[in-house]
C-alpha positions as CSV (number, residue, x, y, z in Angstrom):
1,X,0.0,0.0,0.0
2,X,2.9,2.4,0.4
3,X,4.2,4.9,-1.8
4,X,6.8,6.9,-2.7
5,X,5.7,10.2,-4.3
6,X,8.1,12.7,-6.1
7,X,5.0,15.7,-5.2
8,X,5.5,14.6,-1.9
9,X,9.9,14.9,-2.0
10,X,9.4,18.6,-3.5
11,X,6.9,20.0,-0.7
12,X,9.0,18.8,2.1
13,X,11.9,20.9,0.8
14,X,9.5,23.9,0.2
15,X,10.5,27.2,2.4
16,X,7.1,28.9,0.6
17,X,4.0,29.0,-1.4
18,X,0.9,26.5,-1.3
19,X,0.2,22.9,-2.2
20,X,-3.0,21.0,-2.5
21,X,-4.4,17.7,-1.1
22,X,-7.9,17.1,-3.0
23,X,-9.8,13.4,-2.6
24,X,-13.1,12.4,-1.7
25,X,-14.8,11.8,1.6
26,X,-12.8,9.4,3.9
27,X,-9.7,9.4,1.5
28,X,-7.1,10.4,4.4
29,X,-6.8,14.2,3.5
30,X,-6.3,15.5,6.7
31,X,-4.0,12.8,8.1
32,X,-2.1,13.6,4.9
33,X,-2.1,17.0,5.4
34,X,-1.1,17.1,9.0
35,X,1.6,14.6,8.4
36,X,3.1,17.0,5.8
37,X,2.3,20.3,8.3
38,X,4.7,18.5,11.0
39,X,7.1,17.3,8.2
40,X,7.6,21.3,6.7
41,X,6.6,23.4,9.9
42,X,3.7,24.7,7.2
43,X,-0.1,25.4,7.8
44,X,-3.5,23.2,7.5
45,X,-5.3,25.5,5.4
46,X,-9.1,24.0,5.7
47,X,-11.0,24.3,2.1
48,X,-14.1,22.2,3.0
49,X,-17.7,24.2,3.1
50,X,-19.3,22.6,6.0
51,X,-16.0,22.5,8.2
52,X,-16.0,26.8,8.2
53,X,-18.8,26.7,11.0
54,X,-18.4,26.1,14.4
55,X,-21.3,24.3,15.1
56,X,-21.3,20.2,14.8
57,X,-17.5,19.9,14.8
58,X,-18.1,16.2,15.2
59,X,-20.3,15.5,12.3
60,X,-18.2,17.2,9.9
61,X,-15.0,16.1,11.3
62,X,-13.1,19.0,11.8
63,X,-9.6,18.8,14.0
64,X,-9.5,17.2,17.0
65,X,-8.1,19.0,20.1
66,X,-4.5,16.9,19.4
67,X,-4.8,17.3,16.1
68,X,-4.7,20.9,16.5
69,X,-1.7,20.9,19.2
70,X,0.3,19.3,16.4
71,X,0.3,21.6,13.6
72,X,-1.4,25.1,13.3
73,X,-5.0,24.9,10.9
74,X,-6.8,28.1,9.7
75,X,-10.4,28.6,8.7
76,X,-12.0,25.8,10.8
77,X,-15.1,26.5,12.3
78,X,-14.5,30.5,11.6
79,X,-18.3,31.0,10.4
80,X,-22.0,31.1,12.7
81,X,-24.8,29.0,11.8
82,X,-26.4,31.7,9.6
83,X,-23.5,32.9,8.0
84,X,-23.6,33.2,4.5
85,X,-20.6,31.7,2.6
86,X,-19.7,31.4,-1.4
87,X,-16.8,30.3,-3.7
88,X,-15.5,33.9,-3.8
89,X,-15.7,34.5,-0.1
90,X,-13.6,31.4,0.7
91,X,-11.4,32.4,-2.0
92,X,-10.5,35.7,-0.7
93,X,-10.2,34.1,2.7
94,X,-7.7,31.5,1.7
95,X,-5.6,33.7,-0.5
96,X,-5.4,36.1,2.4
97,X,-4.1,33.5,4.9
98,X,-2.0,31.5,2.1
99,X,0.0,35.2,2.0
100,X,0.0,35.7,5.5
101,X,1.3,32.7,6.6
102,X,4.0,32.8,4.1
103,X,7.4,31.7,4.0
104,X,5.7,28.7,5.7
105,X,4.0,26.2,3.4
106,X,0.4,26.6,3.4
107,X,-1.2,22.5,3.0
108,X,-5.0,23.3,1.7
109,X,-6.8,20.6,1.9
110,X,-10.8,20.0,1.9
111,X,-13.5,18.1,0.6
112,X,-15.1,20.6,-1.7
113,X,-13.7,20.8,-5.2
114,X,-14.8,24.1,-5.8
115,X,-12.6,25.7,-3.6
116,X,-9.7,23.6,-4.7
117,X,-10.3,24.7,-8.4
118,X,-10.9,28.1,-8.1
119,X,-7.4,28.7,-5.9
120,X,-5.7,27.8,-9.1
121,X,-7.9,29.6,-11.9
122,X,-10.0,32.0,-10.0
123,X,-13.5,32.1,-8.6
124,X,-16.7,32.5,-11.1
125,X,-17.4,35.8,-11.9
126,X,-21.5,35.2,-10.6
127,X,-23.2,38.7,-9.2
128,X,-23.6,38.2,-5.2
129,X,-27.3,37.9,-4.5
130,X,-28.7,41.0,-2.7
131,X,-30.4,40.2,0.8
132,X,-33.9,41.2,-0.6
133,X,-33.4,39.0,-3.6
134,X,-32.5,36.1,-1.4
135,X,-35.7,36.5,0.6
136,X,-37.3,36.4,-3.2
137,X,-36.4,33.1,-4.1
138,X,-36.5,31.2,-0.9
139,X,-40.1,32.6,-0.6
140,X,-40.7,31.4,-3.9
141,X,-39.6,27.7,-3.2
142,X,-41.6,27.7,-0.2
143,X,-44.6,28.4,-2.2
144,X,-44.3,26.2,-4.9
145,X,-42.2,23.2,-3.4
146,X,-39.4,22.0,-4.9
147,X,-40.9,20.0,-7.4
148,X,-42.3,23.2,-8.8
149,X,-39.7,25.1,-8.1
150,X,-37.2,23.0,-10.7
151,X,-39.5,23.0,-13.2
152,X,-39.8,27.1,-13.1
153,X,-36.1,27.1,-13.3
154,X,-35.9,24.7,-16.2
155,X,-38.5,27.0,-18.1
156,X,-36.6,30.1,-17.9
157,X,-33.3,28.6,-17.8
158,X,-33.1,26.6,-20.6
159,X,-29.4,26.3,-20.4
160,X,-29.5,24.9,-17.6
161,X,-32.1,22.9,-18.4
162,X,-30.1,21.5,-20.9
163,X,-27.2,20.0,-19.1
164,X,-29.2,19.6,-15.9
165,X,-30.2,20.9,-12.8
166,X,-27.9,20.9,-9.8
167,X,-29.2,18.5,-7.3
168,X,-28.6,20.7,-4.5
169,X,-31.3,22.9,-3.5
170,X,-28.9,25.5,-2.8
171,X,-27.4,25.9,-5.7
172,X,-30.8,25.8,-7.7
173,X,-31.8,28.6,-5.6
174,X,-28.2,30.1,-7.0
175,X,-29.3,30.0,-10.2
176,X,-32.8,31.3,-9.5
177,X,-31.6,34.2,-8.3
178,X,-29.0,35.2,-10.6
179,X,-31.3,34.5,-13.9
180,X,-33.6,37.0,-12.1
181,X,-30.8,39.4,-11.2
182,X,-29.0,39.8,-14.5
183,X,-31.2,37.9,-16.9
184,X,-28.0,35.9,-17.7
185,X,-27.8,32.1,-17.3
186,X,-25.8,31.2,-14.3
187,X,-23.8,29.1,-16.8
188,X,-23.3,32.2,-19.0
189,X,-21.7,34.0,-16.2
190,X,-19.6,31.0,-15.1
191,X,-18.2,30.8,-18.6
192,X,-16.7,34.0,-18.0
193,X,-13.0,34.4,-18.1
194,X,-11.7,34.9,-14.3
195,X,-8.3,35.5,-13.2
196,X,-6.3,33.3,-10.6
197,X,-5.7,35.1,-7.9
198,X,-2.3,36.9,-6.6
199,X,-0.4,33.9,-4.5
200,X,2.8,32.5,-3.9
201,X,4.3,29.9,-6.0
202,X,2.3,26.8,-6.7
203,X,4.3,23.6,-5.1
204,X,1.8,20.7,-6.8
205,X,-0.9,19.1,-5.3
206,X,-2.6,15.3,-5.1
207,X,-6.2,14.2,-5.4
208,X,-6.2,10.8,-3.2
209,X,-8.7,8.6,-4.8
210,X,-8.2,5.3,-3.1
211,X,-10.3,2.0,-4.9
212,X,-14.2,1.8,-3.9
213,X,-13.2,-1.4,-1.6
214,X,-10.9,1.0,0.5
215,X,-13.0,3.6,0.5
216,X,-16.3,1.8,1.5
217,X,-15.4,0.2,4.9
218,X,-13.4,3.4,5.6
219,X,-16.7,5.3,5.0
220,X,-18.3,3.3,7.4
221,X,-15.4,3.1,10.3
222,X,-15.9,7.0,10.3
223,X,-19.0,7.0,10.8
224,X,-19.1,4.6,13.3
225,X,-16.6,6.4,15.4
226,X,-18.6,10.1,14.9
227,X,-20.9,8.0,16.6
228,X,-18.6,6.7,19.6
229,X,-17.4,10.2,20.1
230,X,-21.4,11.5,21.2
231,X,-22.0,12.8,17.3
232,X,-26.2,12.5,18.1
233,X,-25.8,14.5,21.3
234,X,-23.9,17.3,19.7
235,X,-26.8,17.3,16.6
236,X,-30.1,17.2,19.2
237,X,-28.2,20.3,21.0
238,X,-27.9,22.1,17.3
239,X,-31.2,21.1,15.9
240,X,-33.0,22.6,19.5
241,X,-31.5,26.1,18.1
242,X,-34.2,28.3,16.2
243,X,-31.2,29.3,13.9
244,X,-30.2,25.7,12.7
245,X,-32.9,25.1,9.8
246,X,-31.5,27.8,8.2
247,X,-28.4,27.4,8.3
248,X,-26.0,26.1,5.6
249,X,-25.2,23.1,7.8
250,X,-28.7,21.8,7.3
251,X,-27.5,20.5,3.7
252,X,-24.5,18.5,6.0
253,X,-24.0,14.8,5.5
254,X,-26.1,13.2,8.4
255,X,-28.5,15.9,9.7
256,X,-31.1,14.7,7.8
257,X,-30.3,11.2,8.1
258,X,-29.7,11.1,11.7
259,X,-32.3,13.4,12.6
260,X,-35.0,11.0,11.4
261,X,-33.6,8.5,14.0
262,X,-33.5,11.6,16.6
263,X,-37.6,12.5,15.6
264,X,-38.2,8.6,15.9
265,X,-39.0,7.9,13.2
266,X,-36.4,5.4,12.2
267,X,-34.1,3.3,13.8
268,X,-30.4,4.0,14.5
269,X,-29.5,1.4,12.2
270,X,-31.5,2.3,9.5
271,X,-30.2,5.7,10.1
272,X,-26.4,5.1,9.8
273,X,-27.0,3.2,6.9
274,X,-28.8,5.8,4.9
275,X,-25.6,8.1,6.2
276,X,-23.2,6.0,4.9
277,X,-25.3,5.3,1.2
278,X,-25.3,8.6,1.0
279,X,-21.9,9.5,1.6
280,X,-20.6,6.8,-0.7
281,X,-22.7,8.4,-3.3
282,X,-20.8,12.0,-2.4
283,X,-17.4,9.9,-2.8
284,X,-18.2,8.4,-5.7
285,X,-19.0,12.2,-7.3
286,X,-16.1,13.8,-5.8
287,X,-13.9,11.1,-7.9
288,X,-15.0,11.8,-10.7
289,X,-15.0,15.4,-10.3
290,X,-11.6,15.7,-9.6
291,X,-10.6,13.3,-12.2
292,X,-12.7,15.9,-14.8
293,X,-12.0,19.4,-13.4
294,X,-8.6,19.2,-11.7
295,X,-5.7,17.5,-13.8
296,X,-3.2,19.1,-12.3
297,X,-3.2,17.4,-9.4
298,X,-1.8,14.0,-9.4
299,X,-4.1,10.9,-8.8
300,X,-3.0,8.6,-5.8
301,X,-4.5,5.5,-4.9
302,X,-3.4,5.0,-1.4
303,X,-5.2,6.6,1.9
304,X,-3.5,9.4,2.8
305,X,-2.3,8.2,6.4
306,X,-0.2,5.6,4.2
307,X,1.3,7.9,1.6
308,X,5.4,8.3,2.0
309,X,7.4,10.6,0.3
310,X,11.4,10.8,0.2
311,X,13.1,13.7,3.3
């Protein structure tokens, strides 16, 4: 299962600049990443969505106490419940603390492909959505349902329509908003040329994309010991706040899932194994996202806890 990687050789001798760790859910990144942060004296620098907030630190497995006494991490649980968050706002977070932490190696590593991508070409050039406009189109979903909701959006957005809607709500709300902002696809503005942004130099990066029958009992071990370390208590406490079904961390792997057990209406087992089908599926997505939208970073089989590279 070891491995030697040449990637690995040329960020250990780094003095500056950033490197990226991309793979899917369960693939080692942060073992990885930490193991590199001791190895270089350089930063965990977090780009995963749900692990900006505070709340449910065990659910979306953010650092643990130790993990935190043994190399320095930035932009973990930095955001409130309700706080709203975007490509572009991460992006101007993480080139501000790539820069300050320099000469130091900054490690970014995270889940969400998004963020990965746009640190090395830029974020898309969408219009924010204006507070009013936001009330607009959530009001609007809550009248129609979803259902109806996606089938407005495919009739004014036929490109969109065309090569499908997201499956996330939020991001269908996205484009809702910024068809009826700018009259302008959503796609239409993506397509737009953006500019990388102003960082140090680029030390190479890794997507660890370990075979399904690694992967799969991994899955399933982590979510097995979220539950060993009290992960039900910690949601009951967050769903009992009148802010939490509006926050961004109700979309979180698990709050629905577990939450049916916690509203009894299923049982624990079922529960975890609707959790863990669902974050396969996630896995399984993020694989071949990153094997499609981020080339430059190269493929490695092995978990990242097991991944050696020459001092």
């Amino acid at each position: 299962m070891d491995i030697t990687t040449t990637i690995g050789r040329e960020w250990t001798k780094a003095k500056d600049g950033f490197c990226l760790i991309g793979g899917s859910t369960a693939s080692g990144k942060s073992a990885l990443a930490l193991a590199l942060a001791e190895a270089t004296g350089g930063v965990v620098v977090n780009a995963d969505s749900v692990q900006l907030y505070r709340s449910l630190p065990i659910l979306t497995a953010q650092p643990s106490a130790s993990d935190l006494a043994r190399a320095e991490h930035r932009l973990y649980g930095i955001l409130d419940d309700l706080a709203p968050n975007s490509v572009a706002a991460w992006l101007e977070r993480a080139v501000a603390t790539i820069q300050e932490v320099q000469p130091r190696l900054a490690i970014v590593t995270g889940g969400t492909g998004f963020y990965l991508e746009a640190l090395l070409r830029g974020a898309p050039t969408t219009p924010p959505t204006p507070p009013e406009l936001r009330a607009r189109s959530q009001a609007r979903l809550a009248e129609l349902g979803p259902a109806a909701f996606a089938a407005e959006l495919q009739a004014l957005d036929p490109q969109l329509a065309a090569r499908g809607l997201p499956a996330d709500p939020q991001r269908r709300l996205r484009a809702w908003e910024v068809l009826t902002l700018t009259g302008r696809s959503i796609l239409a503005w993506q397509a737009s040329p953006s500019l990388p942004p102003n960082l140090p130099p680029f030390r190479g990066g890794i997507a660890l994309v370990p075979p399904r029958d690694h992967i799969w009992p991994r899955i399933r071990q982590r979510t097995e010991a979220m539950l060993d370390a009290g992960v039900l208590a910690e949601l009951a406490a967050w769903r009992a706040r009148p802010t939490s079904a509006a926050s961004p961390l109700a979309k979180a792997d698990g709050v629905v899932e577990l939450g049916r057990y916690l509203d009894g209406t299923t049982s624990l087992d079922a529960a975890t194994e609707a959790l863990i089908v669902k974050v396969r599926r996630y896995a399984k997505r993020q694989r071949t996202w990153l094997r499609n939208r981020l080339p430059e970073l190269a493929q490695v089989t092995t978990p990242g806890e097991l991944v050696r590279w020459e001092r």
